[in-house]
Every structure is written in C-alpha cells, then in structure tokens.
C-alpha positions in Angstrom: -5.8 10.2 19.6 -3.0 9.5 21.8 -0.9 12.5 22.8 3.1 11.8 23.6 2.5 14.1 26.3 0.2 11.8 28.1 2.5 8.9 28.4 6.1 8.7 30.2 9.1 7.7 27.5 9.3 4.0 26.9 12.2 2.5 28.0 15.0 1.6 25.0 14.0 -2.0 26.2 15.8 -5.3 25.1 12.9 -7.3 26.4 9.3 -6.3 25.6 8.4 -7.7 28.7 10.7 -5.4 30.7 11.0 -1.5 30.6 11.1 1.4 33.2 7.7 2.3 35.8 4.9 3.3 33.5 6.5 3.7 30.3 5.3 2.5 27.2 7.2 -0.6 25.7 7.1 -0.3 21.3 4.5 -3.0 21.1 2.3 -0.9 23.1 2.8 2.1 21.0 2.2 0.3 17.7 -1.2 -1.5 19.2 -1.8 1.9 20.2 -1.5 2.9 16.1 -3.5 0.0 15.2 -6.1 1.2 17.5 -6.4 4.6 16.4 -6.0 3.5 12.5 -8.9 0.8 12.9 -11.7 3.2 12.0 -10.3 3.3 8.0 -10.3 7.3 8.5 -7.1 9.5 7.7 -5.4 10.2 11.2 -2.9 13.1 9.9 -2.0 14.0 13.8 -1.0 10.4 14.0 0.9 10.5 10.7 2.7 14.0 12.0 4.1 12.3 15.1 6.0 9.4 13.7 9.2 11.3 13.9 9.3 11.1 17.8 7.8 8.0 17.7 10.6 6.8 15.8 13.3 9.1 18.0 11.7 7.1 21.3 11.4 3.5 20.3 14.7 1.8 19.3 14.3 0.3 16.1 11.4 1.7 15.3 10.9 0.9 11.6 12.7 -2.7 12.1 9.8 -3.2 14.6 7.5 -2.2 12.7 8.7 -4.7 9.7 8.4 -7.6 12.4 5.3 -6.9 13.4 4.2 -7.2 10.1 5.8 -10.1 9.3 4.3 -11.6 11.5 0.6 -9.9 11.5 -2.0 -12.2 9.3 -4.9 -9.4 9.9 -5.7 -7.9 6.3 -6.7 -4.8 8.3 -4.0 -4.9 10.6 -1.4 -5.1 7.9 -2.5 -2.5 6.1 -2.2 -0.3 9.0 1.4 -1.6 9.4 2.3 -1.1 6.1 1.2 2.5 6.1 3.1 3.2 9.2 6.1 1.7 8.4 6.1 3.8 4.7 5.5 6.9 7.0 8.2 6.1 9.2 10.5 5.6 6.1 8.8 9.1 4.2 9.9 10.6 7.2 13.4 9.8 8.0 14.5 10.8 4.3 12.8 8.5 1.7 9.8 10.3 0.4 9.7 10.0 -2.8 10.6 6.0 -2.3 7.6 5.4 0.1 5.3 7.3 -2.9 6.2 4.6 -5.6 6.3 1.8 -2.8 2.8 2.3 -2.0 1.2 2.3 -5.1 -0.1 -1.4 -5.5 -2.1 -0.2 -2.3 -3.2 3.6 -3.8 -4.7 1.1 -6.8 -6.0 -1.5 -4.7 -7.5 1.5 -1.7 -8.4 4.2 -4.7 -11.2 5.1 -2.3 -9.7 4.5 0.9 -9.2 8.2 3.3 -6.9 6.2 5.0 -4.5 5.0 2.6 -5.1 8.1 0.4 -4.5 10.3 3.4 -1.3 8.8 4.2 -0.3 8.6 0.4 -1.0 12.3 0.5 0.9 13.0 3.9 4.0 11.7 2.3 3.5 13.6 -1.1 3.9 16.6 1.7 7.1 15.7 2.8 8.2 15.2 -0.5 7.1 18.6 -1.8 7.0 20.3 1.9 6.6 23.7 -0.1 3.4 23.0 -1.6 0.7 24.7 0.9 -2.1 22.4 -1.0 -0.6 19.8 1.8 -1.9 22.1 4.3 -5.1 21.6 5.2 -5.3 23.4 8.7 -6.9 26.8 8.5 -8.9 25.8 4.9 -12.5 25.3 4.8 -14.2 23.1 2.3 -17.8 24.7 2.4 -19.4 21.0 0.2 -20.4 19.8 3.9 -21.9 22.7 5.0 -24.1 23.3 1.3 -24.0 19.9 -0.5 -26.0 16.9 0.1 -25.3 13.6 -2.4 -29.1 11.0 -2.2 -27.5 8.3 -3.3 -30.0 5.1 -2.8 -29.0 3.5 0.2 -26.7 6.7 1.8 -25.9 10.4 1.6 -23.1 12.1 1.5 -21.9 15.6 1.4 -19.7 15.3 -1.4 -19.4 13.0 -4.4 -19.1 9.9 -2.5 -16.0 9.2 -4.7 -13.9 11.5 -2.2 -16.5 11.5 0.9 -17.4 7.4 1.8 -19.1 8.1 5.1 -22.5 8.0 4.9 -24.9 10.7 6.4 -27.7 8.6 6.4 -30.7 7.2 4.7 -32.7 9.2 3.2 -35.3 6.4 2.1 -35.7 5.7 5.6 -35.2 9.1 7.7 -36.2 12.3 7.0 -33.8 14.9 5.5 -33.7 16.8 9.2 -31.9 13.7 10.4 -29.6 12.8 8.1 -28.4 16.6 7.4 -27.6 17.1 10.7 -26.5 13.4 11.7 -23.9 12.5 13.8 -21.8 11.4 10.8 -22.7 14.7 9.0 -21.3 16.5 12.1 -18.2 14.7 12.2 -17.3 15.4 8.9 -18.0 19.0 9.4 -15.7 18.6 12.8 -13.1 17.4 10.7 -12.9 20.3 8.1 -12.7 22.9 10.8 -9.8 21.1 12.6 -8.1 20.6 9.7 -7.6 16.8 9.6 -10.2 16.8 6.5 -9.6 12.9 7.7 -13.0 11.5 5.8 -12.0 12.9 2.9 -10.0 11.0 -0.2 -7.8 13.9 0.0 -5.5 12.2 -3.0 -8.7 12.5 -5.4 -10.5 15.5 -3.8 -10.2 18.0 -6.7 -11.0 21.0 -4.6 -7.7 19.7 -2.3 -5.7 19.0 -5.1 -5.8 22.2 -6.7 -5.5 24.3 -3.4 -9.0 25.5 -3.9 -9.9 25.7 -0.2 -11.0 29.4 1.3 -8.7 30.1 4.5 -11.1 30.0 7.4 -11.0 34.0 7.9 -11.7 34.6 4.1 -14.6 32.3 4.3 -16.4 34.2 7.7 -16.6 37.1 5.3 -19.1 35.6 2.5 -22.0 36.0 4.6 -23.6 36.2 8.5 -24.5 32.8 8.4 -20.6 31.6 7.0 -19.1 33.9 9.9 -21.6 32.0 12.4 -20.0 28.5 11.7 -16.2 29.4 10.8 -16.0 31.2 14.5 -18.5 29.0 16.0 -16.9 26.2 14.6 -20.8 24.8 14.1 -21.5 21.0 13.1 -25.6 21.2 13.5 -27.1 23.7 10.7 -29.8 25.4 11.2 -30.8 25.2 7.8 -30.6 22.5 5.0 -28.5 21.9 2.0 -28.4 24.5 -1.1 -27.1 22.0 -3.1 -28.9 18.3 -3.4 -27.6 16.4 -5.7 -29.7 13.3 -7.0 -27.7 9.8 -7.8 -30.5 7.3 -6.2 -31.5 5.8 -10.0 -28.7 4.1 -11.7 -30.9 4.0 -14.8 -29.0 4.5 -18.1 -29.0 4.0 -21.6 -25.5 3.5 -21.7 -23.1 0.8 -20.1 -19.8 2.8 -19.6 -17.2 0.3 -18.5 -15.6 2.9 -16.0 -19.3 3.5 -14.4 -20.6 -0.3 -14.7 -20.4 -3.9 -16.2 -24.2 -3.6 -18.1 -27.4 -1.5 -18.8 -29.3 -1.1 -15.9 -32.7 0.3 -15.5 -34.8 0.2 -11.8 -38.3 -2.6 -12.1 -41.1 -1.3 -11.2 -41.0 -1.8 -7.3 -37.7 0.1 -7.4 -39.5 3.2 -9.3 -42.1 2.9 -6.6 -39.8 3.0 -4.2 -37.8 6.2 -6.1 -41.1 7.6 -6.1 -42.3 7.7 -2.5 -38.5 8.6 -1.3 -39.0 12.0 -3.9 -42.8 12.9 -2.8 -42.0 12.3 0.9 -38.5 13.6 1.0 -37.1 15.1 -2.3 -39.6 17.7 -2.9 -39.6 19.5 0.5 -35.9 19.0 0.8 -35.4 20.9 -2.5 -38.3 24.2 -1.5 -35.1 25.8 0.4 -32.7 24.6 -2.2 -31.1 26.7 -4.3 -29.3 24.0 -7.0 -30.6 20.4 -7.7 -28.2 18.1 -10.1 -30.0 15.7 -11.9 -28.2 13.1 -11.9 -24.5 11.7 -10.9 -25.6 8.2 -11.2 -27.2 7.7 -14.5 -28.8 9.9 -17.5 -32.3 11.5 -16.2 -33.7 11.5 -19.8 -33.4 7.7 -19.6 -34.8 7.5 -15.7 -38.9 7.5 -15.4 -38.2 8.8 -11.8 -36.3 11.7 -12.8 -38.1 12.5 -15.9 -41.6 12.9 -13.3 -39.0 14.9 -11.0 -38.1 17.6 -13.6 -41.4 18.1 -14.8 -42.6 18.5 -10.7 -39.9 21.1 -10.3 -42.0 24.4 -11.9 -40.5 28.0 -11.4 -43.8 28.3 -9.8 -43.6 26.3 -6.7 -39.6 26.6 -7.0 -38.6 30.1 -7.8 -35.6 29.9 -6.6 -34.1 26.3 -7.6 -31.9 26.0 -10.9 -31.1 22.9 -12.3 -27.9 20.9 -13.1 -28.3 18.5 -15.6 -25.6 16.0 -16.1 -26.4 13.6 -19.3 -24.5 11.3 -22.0 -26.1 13.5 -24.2 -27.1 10.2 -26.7 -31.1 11.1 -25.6 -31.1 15.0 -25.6 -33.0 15.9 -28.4 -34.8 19.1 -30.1 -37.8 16.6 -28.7 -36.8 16.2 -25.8 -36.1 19.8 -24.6 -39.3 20.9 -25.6 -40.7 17.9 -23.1 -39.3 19.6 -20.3 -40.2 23.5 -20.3 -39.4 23.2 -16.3 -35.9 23.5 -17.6 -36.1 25.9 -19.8 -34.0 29.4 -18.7 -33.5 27.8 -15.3 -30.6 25.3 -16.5 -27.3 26.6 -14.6 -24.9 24.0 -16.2 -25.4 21.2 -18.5 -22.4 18.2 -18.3 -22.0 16.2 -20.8 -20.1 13.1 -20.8 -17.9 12.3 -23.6 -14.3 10.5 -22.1 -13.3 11.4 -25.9 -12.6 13.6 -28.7 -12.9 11.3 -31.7 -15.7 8.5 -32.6 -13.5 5.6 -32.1 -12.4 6.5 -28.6 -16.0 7.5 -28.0 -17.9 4.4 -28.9 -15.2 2.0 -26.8 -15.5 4.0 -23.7 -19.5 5.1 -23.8 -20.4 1.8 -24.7 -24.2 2.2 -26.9 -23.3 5.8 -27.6 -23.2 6.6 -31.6 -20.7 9.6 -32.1 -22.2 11.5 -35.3 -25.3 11.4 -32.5 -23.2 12.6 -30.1 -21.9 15.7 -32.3 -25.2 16.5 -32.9 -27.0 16.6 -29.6 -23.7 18.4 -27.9 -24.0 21.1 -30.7 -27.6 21.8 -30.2 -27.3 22.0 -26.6 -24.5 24.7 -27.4 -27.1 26.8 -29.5 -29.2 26.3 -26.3 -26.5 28.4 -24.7 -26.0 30.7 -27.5 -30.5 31.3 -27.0 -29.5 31.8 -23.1 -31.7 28.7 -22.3 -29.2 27.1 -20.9 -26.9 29.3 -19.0 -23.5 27.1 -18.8 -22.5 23.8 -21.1 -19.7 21.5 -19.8 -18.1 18.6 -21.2 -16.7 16.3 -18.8 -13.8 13.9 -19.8 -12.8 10.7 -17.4 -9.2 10.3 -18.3 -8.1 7.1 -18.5 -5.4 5.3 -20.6 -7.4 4.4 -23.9 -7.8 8.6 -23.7 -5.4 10.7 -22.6 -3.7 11.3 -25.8 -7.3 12.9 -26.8 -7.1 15.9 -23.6 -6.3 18.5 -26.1 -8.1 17.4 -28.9 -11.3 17.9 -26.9 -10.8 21.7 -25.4 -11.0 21.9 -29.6 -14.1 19.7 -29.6 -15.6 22.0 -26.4 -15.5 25.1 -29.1 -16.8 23.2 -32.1 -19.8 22.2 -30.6 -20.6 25.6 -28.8 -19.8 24.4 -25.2 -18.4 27.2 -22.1 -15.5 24.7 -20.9 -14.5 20.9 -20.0 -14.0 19.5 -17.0 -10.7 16.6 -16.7 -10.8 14.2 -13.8 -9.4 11.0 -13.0 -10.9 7.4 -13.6 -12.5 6.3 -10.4 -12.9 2.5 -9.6 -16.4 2.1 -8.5 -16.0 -1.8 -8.4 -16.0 -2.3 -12.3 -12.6 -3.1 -12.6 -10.0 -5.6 -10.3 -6.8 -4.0 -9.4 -4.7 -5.4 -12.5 -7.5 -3.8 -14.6 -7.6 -0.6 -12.7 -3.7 -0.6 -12.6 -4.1 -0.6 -16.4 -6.7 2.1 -16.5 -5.0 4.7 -14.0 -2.0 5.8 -16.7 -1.9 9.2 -14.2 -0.4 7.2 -11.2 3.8 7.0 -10.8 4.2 3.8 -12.8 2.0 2.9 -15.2 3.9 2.4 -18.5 2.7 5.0 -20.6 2.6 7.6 -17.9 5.9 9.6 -19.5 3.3 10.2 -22.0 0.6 10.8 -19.8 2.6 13.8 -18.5 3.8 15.0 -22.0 0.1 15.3 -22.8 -0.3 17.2 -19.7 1.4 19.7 -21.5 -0.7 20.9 -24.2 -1.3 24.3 -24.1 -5.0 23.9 -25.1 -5.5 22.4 -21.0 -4.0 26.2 -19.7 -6.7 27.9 -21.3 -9.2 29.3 -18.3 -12.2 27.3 -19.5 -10.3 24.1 -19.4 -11.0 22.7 -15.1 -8.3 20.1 -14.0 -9.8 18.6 -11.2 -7.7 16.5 -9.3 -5.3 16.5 -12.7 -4.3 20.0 -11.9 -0.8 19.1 -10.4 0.6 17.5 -13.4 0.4 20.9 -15.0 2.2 22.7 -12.4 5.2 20.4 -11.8 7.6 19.7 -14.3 7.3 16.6 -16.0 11.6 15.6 -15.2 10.1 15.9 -11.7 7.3 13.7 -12.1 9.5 11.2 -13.8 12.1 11.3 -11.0 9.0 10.4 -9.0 7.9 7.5 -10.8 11.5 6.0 -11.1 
C-alpha cells in the first residue's frame, strides 16, 4: 500500500509532464490507486486517505472524471468509479455517493471491493455507527470454520468470503487450512482491513457482532495465543467444516439455481473418495459438521453414506447441523439415520415464506401442506430433545417480504426455537435487471418504503427472531432510510 509519507507532495502542476524534483504528478497517484485496487480486495487504508489525496492534487475529483472518461478497461473503470464516489463521500456527499453506486452494489453483490467501499461510505454517512469500525474486532469464522465447497474452501460462506483456501479434492486438509490464502485472510481480520470480506453482506459485520480483540484473548489459551500473537498458521484444524461440495437437490429454487440438479455417477465417485480420503479425518477433531449449504442431504447419495459414517462411536465429540427444504424429512426418514439422533445441534429449514402460495413460487417442487407437516414433526423432535435447536431460515426477497412477520408466527406453530432473515444473494441465477428486481432491501428499489415499513413489525424484535445482515433496517428509522434512498 502506498504510504503519503513515502513520497514528496506533487507539484499543483498545469502540465502532467512537468512538476517539482521527485514529486508525484496526479496521474501517477491515480495509477498508483489502480495498482493497489487491481487485486478486487477492499483496500480501506486506501479508501481513508482520499482526503489528502484530494487536498494534494488540484482537481482531484475532475481528474479523476477524466481519466475515466477516457479509460475503456472494465476493471480499470470500476476502480475509477469507486474512487471518484469516495472522493465525493468524502468531501460532503455521502449519502449521494450511496444511491449513485447502486447499479454497481447490484451488478458487484459479491464483490469485497465494491462492497467495501459501498460500506466505507455508509461510514461517513453514519460516522457514529461503530459497526463501521472494524479495527480492534475479531471475527473468529477464519480461525474455526472451514466451507468444502467442490472446487474451493473457504472460511466463511463463500457468499461474504470469495477467496478460495484451496482444494480440498486435490490437497489434503493440512494444506489448504493453513494455506497462504487462509493466512491472509486471517492477516486481514487482525489488522482490521477485514478486506476479503463482503463486509456489506457479512451478517456478523452488519450487526456489530465482532468480539473486540482483548475480549476475545480471554475465551481460551489457545484464543489468547493468536489475538496477541497475531497467528495466521494453526496448529490445529477447523471445529466447524461445513459441507456444500454436492449441489444435489430435490428442489430448483430460483434464488439458488435455474434447474434440478443431482451429481452422475462419476461425480458421486468423485464425492466419495474426497469424504474417505479427506472428510472423515478432517472431521475426528471437529467439533460441528453442517450438512449441507449447497443442497438437501436427504436428497444427496454422498451425504446420506456421510451421516450414516458419522457414529457417536468413532465421533464422540462431533454434532451435526442439518440444513434441509424439509419436503424429504420424514418420520421414515429420521429413523434411517439413528447417527443423528440426540446429536443434532440445529436443524435449518428453508421456507423464504409464510403462506402456500409464496412458498410454492419461491421453493419451486416444494408442496406446502408437506411442508407444514414435516416442519411440525421436526418441532416435536425438539420438544423429545432429539433434536436440540430448530431454525427456519427465510431469504427475503421482494415476492416475500410482506410475509417476515407472518413467519416468526409460523416459527411457533410448527414447534421451531427461532428464524433466521437474510438477504437474497445472486449466485449467478439472476442478470442484474432481475437481481435489481429481487433485492427490494437496497436504496431504490420501488417497493422498498414498504420493505422498511415491514421491517417494523414487532414480531422481528422478539429475541428468537436473527436478522442477519437485515439487522440495520430495524435500528434506523425508516424517515432516515428514505432520505437515503431519495
């Protein structure tokens, strides 16, 4: 990262080719940006010195606008355009530079760098908020968590983490847990730039959920060892392995994919030699395996083998995490898993609904009197103390929101311990336009006044009720938000 400090004051030039001994004309400076912005990552210590960036070069932001104007690189001119909306955040125009940059936050939904930026100017429009201070705060997910997705890792959902640990298929677990990637992103949560990280869809950063560093030495030796040691290489693996390598499904939800998909047989033997070779002995010193964030594991032959491998017997210590449409969990099928049975920590349940209708259009293949069914016999599950914890999890979207409070009522009804809200993610399902039509939580959309009025309901205060990355449209009044849209 380039440091002011290293370079002598450009000259307020009215040539680019001329300028005083040494100093750095404004073209330089701005390659200099590109440079440091090419790697796609948030660069908030970049972002934090615009100011006298702006104070040095004359015509700073009118520089900037040339530049672009003249730039044809896509990346290049995304770069630019985040710069120049900084710049603008900076001198006065916040709340301006938020609206201005949506078509990019819907087009980058999964970009750190355009989210981190998009989040560094929600700062200065709110510079009260201390969820907009990351310094200090550690996220323990990279130090515990471990995402097998079938190509990559991650230590997050890969929704707010991109950058790729490794390969699991190929390398063994040693070498992707403590890869150079892992270490970086491990780097970057104890010197607060957090810059891998979709900071704008994080829910853990968007709720201000982070542990300050000092609070987080004291949960245990080995915690103390890497907040003061700052450590990026464990010496011991992931607690939590979470399991999204098979797609399979019974479903075809549109805001997860465009049709059913189940892994051929080469795939499954594939599956297969990645679990017996790496799965298994990666989860003996596990503490948590979640099975699965990438389809239904009553629908996946893989997984179904998996649970059944996972006895209390040769994994005492392991508890389970089951995450399911619910349209295949059955009195029959329960019984065809005893591994699971009182060693369940949480059961999710998708629904994105509270009434049939709404239901059958967003779940497509999933019959709601099924549904009601299957959800309320996992919640006597809970009431037996098989299952320890039932969660239904709702992707809000704008064919749903109006149903948020309508569902905390459906989470009692059918016997479940709380509901989890979070955003619609684009995982390449939907084009911009159709994304743009989808996300009726961003500044904009046309039915967002209402969006935020349903925010409102009293039903989503209630402590079972988790928010996610929603949780600031609770807290902020809804004039405000408005003002922010306009």
């Amino acid at each position: 990262m380039m440091d002011l400090s290293a370079h002598p004051q450009p000259a307020e030039e009215a040539s680019e080719q001329e300028g005083a001994e040494g100093a750095l004309t404004g073209t330089e400076i701005i390659d200099l940006m590109l440079s440091v912005l090419s790697d796609g990552l948030d660069h908030p210590e970049l972002w934090t010195q615009i100011p006298a960036f702006a104070l040095l070069v004359p015509d700073f932001p009118q520089r900037l606008a040339t530049r672009l104007d003249h730039e044809r690189g896509e990346r290049e001119r995304l770069s630019l355009c985040l710069i120049l909306a900084v710049t603008q955040a900076a001198a006065g125009m916040p709340h301006e530079m938020v609206a201005h940059l949506q078509p990019l936050a819907v087009g980058h939904s999964q970009s750190p760098l355009v989210q981190g930026a998009l989040f560094h100017i929600h700062g200065l429009a709110d510079p009260d908020n201390p969820k907009y201070r990351l310094e200090g705060k550690i996220c323990p997910a990279p130090f515990v968590q471990l995402d097998v997705l079938e190509r990559s890792t991650h230590q997050c959902c890969a929704s707010w983490l991109q950058t790729s640990a490794g390969d699991l298929s190929v390398s063994d677990a040693d070498a992707v847990w403590n890869s150079e990637n892992a270490q970086a992103v491990r780097a970057s949560v104890h010197d607060g730039s957090y810059r891998h990280c979709n900071k704008m869809a994080c829910p853990k950063i968007q709720a201000d959920d982070l542990a300050p560093a000092f609070e987080a030495a004291r949960w245990s030796d080995a915690w103390r060892a890497i907040v003061e040691g700052a450590l990026t290489a464990l010496p011991t693996g992931p607690e939590t392995v979470n399991l999204a390598y098979d797609r399979t499904c019974n479903l075809s939800c549109p805001s997860c994919r465009t049709e059913k998909w189940a892994a051929d047989e080469e795939t499954r033997v594939r599956f297969d030699e990645m679990q017996q070779r790496a799965i298994l002995p990666l989860l003996k010193n596990a503490r948590t395996v979640f099975v699965t964030g990438s389809g239904d594991p009553f629908a996946s032959k893989n997984f179904r083998r998996l649970m059944t491998q996972l006895d209390a017997e040769n994994y005492p210590d392991l508890r389970f995490q089951i995450m399911t449409n619910a349209m295949l969990f059955t009195p029959k099928q329960w019984e065809a898993f005893p591994t699971l049975h009182g060693r369940v920590k949480t059961m999710k349940i998708s629904i994105d609904a509270a009434t049939g209708p709404t239901h059958e259009l967003l779940r497509r293949g999933a019959r709601w009197p099924v549904m009601l069914e299957n959800m309320a016999y996992a919640g006597k599950l809970r009431a037996a103390g098989l299952i320890e914890h039932v969660e239904l999890v709702f992707t809000v979207q704008s064919e749903n929101y109006r149903e948020m409070g309508d569902a905390v009522t459906l989470m009692d009804q059918v016997g479940a311990s709380g509901i989890y809200f979070a955003r619609i993610t684009n995982w390449g399902t939907f084009d911009d336009a159709g994304y743009a039509r989808k996300a009726v939580f961003l500044p904009g959309h046309v039915e967002h006044g209402d969006f935020l009025t349903a925010m409102q309901d009293a039903r989503l205060r209630r402590p079972e009720v988790i928010l996610g990355d929603l949780h600031a449209f609770i807290d902020t009044p809804i004039e405000e938000h408005r003002s922010f849209a306009a």
